[in-house]
C-alpha positions in Angstrom: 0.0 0.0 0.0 1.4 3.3 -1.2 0.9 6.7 0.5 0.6 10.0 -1.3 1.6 13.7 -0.1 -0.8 15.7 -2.4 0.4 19.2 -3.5 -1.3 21.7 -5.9 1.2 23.6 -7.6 0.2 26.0 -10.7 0.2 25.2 -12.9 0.6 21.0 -12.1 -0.5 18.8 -9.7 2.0 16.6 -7.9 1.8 13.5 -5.6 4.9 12.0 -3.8 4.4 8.3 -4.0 5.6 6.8 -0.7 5.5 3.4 1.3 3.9 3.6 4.7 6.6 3.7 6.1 7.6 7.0 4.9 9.8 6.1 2.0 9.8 8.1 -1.3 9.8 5.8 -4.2 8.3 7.9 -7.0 6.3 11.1 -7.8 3.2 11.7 -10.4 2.0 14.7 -11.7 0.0 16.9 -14.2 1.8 18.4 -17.7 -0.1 21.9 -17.3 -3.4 22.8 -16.4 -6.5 21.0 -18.1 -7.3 22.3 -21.6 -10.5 21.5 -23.5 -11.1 19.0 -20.7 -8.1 17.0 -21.5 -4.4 16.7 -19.4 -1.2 15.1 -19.9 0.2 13.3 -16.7 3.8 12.6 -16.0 5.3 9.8 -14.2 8.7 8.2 -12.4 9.6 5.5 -9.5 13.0 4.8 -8.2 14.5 1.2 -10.3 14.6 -0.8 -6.9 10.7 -0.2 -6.4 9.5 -1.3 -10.1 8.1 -4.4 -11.0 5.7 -3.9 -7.8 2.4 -2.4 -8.5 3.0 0.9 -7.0 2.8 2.9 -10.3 -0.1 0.8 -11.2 -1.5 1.7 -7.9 -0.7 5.9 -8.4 -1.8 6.2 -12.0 -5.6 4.4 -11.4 -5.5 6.7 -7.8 -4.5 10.0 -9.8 -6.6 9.6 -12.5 -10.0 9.0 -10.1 -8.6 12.1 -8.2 -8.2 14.2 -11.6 -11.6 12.7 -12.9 -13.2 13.7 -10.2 -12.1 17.9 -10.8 -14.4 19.7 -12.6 -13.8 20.2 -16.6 -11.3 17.0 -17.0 -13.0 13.9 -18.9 -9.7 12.8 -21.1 -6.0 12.1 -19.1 -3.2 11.3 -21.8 0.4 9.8 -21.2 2.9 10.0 -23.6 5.8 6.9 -23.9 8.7 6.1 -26.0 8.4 3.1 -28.1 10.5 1.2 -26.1 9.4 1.9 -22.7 7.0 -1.4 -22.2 7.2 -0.7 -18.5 5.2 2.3 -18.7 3.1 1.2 -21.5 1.9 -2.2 -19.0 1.3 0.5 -16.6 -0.8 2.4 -18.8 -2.9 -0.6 -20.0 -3.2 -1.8 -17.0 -5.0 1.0 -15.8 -7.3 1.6 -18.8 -5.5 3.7 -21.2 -5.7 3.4 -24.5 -3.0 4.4 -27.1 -4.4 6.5 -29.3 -1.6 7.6 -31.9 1.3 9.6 -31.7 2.9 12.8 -31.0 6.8 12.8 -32.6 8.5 9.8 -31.3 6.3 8.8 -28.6 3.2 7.1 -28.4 0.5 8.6 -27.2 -2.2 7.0 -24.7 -5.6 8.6 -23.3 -7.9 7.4 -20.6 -11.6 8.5 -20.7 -13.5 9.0 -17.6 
């Protein structure tokens, strides 16, 4: 079970991922403020702490928290073609890739 330490910072929102225990093993966090009801989110976790479920764990809990603002209904990641961590992240928690922005892929979640 992860822990968050919510901030609201213009113009992004960040979270602190951490273990109960107090430990810091990643962070999450908005691109920007919302536009046209979409926003990009942002994401990282310490190598000794993947493979575990935490990110899985933040991304579904910060996109019920963004879904749940007023004038957000679309939350897109962006990933490199080879990042398949991130991308079984991103599938795992409902997102979608949707096509692509330069070299990266580009993924969307629809509340």
């Amino acid at each position: 079970m992860i822990e968050t330490e919510r901030l609201r910072l213009k113009p992004l929102t960040y979270w602190q991922i951490s273990l109960a225990g107090g430990a810091v093993v990643g962070e999450i966090h908005t691109k920007g403020e919302p536009s046209e009801g979409r926003v990009e989110i942002g994401y990282g976790i310490e190598p000794q702490y993947r493979n575990r479920g935490f990110m899985r764990e933040a991304v579904t809990a910060f996109c019920s928290y963004l879904l749940a603002q007023d004038g957000i209904s679309v939350i897109q990641a962006n990933t490199l073609p080879e990042n398949f961590a991130s991308q079984n992240v991103l599938s795992a928690c409902g997102f979608r890739q949707s096509g692509k922005a330069g070299k990266e892929l580009v993924w969307e979640f629809r509340g």
